[in-house]
MARKEPA-841036 format. One record per residue (C-alpha): residue in three letters; x, y, z; residue number from 1. Coordinates in steps of 0.5 Angstrom, whole numbers, plus 500, padded with zeros to 3 digits. Layout:
BEGIN
{r "Ala", {X, Y, Z}, NUM}
...
//
This chain:
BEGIN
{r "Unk", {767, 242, 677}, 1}
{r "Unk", {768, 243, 670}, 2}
{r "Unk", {774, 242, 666}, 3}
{r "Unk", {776, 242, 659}, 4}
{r "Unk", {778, 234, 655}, 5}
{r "Unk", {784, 236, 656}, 6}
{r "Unk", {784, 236, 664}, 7}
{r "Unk", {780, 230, 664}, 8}
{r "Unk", {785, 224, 665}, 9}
{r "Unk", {788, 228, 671}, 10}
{r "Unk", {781, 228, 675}, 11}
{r "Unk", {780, 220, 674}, 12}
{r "Unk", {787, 219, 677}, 13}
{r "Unk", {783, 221, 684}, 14}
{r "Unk", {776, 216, 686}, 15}
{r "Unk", {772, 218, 681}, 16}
{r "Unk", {765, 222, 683}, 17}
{r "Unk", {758, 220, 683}, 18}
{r "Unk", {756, 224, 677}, 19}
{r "Unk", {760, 225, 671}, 20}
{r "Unk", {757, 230, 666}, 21}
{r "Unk", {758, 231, 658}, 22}
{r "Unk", {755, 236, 655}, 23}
{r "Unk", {757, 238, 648}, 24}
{r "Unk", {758, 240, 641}, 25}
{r "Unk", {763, 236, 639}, 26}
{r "Unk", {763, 229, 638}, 27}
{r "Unk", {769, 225, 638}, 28}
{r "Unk", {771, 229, 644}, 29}
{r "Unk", {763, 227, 647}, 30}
{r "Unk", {765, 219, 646}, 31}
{r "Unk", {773, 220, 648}, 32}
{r "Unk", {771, 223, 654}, 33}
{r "Unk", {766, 217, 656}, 34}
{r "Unk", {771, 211, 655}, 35}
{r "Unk", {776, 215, 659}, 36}
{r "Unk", {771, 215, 665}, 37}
{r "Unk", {768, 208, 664}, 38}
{r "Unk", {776, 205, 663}, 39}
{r "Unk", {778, 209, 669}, 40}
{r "Unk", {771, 207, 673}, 41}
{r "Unk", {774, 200, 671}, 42}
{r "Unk", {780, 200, 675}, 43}
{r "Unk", {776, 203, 681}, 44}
{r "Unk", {771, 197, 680}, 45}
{r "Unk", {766, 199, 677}, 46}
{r "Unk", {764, 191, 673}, 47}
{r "Unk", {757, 192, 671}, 48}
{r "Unk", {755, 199, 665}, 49}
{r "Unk", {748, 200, 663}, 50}
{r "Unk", {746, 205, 658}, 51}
{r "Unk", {739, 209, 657}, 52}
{r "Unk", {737, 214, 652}, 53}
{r "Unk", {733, 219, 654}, 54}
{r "Unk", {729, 219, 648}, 55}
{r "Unk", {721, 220, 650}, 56}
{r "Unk", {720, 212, 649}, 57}
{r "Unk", {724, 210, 656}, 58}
{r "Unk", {723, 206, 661}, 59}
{r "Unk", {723, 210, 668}, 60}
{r "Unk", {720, 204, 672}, 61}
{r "Unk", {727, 200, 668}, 62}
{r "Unk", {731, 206, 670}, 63}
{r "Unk", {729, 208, 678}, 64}
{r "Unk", {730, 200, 679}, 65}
{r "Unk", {736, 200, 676}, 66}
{r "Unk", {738, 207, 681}, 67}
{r "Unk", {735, 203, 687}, 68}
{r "Unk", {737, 195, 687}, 69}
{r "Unk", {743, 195, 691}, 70}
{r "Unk", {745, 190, 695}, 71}
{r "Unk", {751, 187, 699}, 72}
{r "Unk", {754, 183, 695}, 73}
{r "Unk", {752, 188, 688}, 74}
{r "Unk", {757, 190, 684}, 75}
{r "Unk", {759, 197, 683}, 76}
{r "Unk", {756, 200, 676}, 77}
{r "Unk", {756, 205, 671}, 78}
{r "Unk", {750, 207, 669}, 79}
{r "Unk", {750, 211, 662}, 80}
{r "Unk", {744, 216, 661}, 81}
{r "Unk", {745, 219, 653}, 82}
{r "Unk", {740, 226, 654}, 83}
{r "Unk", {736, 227, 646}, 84}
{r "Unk", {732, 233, 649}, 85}
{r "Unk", {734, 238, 655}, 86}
{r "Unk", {727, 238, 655}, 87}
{r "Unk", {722, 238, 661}, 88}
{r "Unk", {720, 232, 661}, 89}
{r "Unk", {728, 229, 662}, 90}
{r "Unk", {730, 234, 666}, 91}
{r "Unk", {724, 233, 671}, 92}
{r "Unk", {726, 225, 670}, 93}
{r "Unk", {733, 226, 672}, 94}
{r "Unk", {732, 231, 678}, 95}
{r "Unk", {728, 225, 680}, 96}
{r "Unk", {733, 221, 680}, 97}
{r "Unk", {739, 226, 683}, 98}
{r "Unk", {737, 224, 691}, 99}
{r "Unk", {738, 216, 688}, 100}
{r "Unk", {746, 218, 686}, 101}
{r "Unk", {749, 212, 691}, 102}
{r "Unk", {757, 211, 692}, 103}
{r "Unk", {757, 204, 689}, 104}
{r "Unk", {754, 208, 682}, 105}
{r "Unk", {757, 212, 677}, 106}
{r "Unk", {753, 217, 673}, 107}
{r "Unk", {755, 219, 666}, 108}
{r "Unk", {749, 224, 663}, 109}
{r "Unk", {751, 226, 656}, 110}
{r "Unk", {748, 231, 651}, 111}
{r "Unk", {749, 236, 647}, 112}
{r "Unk", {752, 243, 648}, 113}
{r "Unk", {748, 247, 654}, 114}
{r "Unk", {746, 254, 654}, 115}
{r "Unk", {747, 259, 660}, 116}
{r "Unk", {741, 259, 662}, 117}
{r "Unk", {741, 250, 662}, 118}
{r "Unk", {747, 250, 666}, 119}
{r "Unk", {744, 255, 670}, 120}
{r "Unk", {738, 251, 673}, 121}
{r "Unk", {736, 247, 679}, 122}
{r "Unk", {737, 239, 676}, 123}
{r "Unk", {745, 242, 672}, 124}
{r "Unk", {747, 245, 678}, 125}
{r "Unk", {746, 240, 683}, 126}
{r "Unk", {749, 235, 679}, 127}
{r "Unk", {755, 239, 678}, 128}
{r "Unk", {756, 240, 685}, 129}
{r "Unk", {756, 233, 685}, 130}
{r "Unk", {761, 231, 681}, 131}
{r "Unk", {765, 234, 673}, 132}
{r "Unk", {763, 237, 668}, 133}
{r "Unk", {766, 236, 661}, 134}
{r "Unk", {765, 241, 656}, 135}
{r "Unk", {766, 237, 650}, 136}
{r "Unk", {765, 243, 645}, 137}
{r "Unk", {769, 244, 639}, 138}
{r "Unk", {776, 249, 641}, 139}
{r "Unk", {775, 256, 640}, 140}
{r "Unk", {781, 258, 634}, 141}
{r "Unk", {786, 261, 640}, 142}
{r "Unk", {785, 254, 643}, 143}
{r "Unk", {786, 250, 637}, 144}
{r "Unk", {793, 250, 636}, 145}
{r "Unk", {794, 248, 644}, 146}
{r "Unk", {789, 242, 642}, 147}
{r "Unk", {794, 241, 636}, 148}
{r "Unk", {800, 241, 641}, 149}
{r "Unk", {798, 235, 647}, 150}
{r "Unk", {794, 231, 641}, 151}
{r "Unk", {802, 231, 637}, 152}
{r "Unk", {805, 230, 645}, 153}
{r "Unk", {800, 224, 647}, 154}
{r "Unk", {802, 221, 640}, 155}
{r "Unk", {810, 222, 642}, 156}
{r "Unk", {810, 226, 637}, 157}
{r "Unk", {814, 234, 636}, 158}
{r "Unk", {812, 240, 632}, 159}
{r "Unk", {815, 247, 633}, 160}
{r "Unk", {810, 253, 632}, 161}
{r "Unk", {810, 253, 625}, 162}
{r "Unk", {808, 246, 624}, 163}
{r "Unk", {802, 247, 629}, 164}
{r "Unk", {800, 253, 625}, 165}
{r "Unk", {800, 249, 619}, 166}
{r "Unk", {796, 243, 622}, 167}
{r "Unk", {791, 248, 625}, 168}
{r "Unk", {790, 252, 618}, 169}
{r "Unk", {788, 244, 615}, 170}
{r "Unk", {785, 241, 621}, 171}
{r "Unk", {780, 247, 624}, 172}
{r "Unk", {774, 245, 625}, 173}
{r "Unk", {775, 238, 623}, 174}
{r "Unk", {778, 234, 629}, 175}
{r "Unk", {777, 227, 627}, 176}
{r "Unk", {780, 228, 621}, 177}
{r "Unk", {785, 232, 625}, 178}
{r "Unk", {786, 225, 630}, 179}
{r "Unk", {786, 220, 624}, 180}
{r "Unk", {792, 225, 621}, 181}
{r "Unk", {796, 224, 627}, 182}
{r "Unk", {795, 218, 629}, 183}
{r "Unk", {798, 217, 621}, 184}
{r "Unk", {804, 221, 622}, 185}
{r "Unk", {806, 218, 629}, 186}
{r "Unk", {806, 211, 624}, 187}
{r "Unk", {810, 214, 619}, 188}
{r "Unk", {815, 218, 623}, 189}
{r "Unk", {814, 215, 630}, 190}
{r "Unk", {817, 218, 636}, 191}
{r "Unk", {820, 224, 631}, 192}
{r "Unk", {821, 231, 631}, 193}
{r "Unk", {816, 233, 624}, 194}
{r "Unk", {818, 237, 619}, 195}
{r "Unk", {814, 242, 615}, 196}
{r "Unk", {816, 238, 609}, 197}
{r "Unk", {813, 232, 611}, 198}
{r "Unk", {806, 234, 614}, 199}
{r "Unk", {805, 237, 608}, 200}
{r "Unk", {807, 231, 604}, 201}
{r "Unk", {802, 227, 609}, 202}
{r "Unk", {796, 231, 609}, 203}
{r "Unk", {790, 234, 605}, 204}
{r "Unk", {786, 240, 606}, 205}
{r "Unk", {780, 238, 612}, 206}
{r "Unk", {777, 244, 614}, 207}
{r "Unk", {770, 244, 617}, 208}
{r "Unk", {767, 251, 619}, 209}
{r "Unk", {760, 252, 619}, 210}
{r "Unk", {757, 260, 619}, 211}
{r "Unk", {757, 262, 626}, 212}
{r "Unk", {765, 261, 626}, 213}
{r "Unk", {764, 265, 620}, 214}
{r "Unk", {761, 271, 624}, 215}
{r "Unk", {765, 270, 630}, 216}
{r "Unk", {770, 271, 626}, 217}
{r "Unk", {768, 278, 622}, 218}
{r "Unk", {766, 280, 629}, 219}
{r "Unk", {774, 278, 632}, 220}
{r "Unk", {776, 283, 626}, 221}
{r "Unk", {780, 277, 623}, 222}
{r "Unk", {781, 278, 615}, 223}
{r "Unk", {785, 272, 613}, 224}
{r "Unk", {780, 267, 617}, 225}
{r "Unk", {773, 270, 615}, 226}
{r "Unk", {775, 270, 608}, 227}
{r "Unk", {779, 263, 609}, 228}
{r "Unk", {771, 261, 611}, 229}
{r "Unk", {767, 265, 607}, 230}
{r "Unk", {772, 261, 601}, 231}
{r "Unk", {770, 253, 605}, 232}
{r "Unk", {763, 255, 605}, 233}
{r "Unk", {762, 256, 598}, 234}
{r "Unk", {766, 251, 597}, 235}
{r "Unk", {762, 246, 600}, 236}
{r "Unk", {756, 248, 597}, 237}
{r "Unk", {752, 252, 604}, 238}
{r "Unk", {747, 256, 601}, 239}
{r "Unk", {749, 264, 600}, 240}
{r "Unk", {741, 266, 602}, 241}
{r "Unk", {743, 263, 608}, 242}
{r "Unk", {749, 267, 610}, 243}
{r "Unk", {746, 272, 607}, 244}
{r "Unk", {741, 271, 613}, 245}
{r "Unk", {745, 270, 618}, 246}
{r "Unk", {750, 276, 617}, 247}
{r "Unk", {744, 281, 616}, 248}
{r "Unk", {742, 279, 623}, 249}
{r "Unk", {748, 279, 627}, 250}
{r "Unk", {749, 287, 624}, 251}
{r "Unk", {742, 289, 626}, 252}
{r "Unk", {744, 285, 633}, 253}
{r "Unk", {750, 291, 633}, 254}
{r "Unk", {746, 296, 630}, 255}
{r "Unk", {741, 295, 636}, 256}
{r "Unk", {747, 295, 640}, 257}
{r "Unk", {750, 301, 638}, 258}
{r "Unk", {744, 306, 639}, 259}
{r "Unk", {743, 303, 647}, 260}
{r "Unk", {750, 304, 648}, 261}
{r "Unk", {748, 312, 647}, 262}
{r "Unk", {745, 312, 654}, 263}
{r "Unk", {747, 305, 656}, 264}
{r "Unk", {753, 301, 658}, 265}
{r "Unk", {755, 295, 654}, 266}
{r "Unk", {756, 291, 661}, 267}
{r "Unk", {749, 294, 663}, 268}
{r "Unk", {746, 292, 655}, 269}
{r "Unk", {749, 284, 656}, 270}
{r "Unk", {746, 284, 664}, 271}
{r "Unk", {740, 285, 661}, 272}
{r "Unk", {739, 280, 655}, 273}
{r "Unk", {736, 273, 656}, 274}
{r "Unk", {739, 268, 655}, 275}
{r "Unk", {745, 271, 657}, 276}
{r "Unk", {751, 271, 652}, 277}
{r "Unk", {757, 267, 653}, 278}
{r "Unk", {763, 272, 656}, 279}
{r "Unk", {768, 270, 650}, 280}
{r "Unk", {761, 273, 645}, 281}
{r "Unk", {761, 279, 648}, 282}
{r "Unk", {769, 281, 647}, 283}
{r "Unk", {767, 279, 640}, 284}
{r "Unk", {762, 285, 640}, 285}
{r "Unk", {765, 290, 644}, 286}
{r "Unk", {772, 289, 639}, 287}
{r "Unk", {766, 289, 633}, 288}
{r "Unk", {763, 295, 635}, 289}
{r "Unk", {770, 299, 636}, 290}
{r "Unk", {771, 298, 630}, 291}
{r "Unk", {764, 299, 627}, 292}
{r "Unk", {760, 306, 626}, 293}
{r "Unk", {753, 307, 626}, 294}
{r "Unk", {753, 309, 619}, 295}
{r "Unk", {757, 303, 616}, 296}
{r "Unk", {752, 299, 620}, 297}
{r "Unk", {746, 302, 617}, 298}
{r "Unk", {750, 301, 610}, 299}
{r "Unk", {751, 294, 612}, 300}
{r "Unk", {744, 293, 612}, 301}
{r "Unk", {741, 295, 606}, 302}
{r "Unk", {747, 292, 603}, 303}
{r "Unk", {745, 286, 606}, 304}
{r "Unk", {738, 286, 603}, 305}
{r "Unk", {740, 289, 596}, 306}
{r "Unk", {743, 282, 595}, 307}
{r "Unk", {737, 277, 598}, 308}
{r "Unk", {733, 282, 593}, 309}
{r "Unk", {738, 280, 588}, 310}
{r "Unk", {738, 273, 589}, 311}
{r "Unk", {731, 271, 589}, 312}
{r "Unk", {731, 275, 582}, 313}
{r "Unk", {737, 271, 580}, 314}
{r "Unk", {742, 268, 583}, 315}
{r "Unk", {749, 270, 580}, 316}
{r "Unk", {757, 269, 582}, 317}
{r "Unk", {756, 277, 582}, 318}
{r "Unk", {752, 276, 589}, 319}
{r "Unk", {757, 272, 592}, 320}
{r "Unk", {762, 278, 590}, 321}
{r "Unk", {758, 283, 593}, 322}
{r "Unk", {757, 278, 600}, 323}
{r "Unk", {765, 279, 600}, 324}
{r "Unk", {764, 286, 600}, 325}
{r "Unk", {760, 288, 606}, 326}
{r "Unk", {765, 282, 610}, 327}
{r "Unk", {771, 287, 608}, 328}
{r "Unk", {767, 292, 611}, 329}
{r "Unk", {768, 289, 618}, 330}
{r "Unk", {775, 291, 618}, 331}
//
């Protein structure tokens, strides 16, 4: 079963499973995900925890025995596995070890965000039928603010809409600086209904965005928030070759798109790609090819590599100036 962070201290209320799957991008959900089933395992008794990286330099012989000496008068444990690599050699180790899963043993798999095609294999889909899957990834920008509002309630805190947006415009993206300003506010104004004016005298700006939700958002046809990236970006100093790079692929991704769909539907396109494009990435390429023509794509293009020219000749402001041009373009 997979369910979001959110949804986790609900499942705990019932006998926790044998298997515990946490996979995902984002760190501080990763690690709180993990303490809230291991305190939950606690008051179910389980008194032993062991933990073991996946690493390429495990000892399975260590591991298995673990798995396998169970006795009468054993305590009940977790057994923590940190995944480095989905690679081979891990996945066959752990499908060696799924038939071993034992009631008197409680299973915690982490690692980094999957793929379709990882959660599709055979070792995931035994584990999850197992147990849950907590998907610790970053929350989308329409989930966001959702986020902001149970992290304020669970701090006996109480914002209306426009505080909300306001702490999702400074905190996006940046959720351990979005948890330390919470946990801020709750000490300065415990139990409190916020005003706008105190969160702003409170925080500074804590965004963290990275390129791809600087293209996701050009997709999504969302002007303030591209350009509200494009800005942080810059400012923190990513290279514009690379931005340059990124966009050009992504448009020549469309362009190859917009000539199948000719003859092809996009649903017939999307089945057909390997690995299989997540159903939220294909909205956003069904919402970016309304509003983007063949002709504009093919301008996109060569607007693109007119500035990789440029910047490898001379890198200059103008370049950038010229980036924001071709995003304006996706609106």
């Amino acid at each position: 079963m997979r369910i979001y962070p959110e949804q986790l201290n609900q499942h705990l209320t019932q006998k926790i499973p044998s298997c515990c799957l946490i996979f995902g991008d984002e760190a501080l959900l990763c690690l709180e995900a993990t303490e809230q089933i291991q305190k939950a395992a606690k008051k179910q008794g389980y008194l032993e925890k062991l933990s073991f990286s996946l690493d390429g330099n495990f000892d399975n012989d260590l591991i298995f025995g673990e798995f396998q000496t169970l006795s009468l008068f054993s305590e009940k444990k977790i057994i923590l596995l940190t995944l480095t690599k989905t690679n081979k050699e891990n996945t066959a180790f752990i499908r060696e070890i799924t038939p071993l899963l034992h009631p008197d043993i409680l299973l915690i798999l982490q690692g980094p965000k999957l793929n379709n095609q990882q959660m599709s294999s055979v070792w995931f889909k035994t584990l999850e039928q197992k147990g849950i899957f907590v998907a610790t990834n970053l929350p989308q920008a329409h989930r966001f603010p959702q986020w902001v509002f149970q992290r304020l309630k669970a701090l006996n805190l109480h914002a209306d809409k426009d505080i909300i947006d306001y702490l999702c415009l400074h905190f996006e993206g940046n959720l351990l600086a979005a948890k330390q300003e919470f946990e801020k506010l709750a000490l300065l104004y415990p139990k409190q209904n916020l005003t706008l004016q105190q969160v702003e005298q409170s925080i500074t700006t804590h965004n963290h965005f990275n390129l791809f939700q600087w293209i996701d958002s050009l997709l999504a046809g969302d002007q303030m928030r591209s350009v509200r990236i494009l800005k942080q970006l810059k400012a923190e100093g990513t290279e514009l070759l690379l931005l340059c790079a990124t966009l050009n692929n992504e448009v020549q991704k469309l362009l190859k798109l917009s000539y199948q769909s000719q003859q092809h539907s996009l649903t017939q396109l999307f089945n057909q790609q390997q690995p299989k494009l997540w159903p939220a990435k294909q909205q956003l390429i069904r919402d970016a090819l309304t509003r983007l023509n063949i002709n504009k794509l093919e301008k996109m293009i060569i607007q693109c590599a007119e500035i990789e020219i440029s910047i490898k000749v001379e890198n200059k402001d103008s370049n950038w100036l010229k980036l924001n041009e071709i995003t304006y373009s996706f609106f």
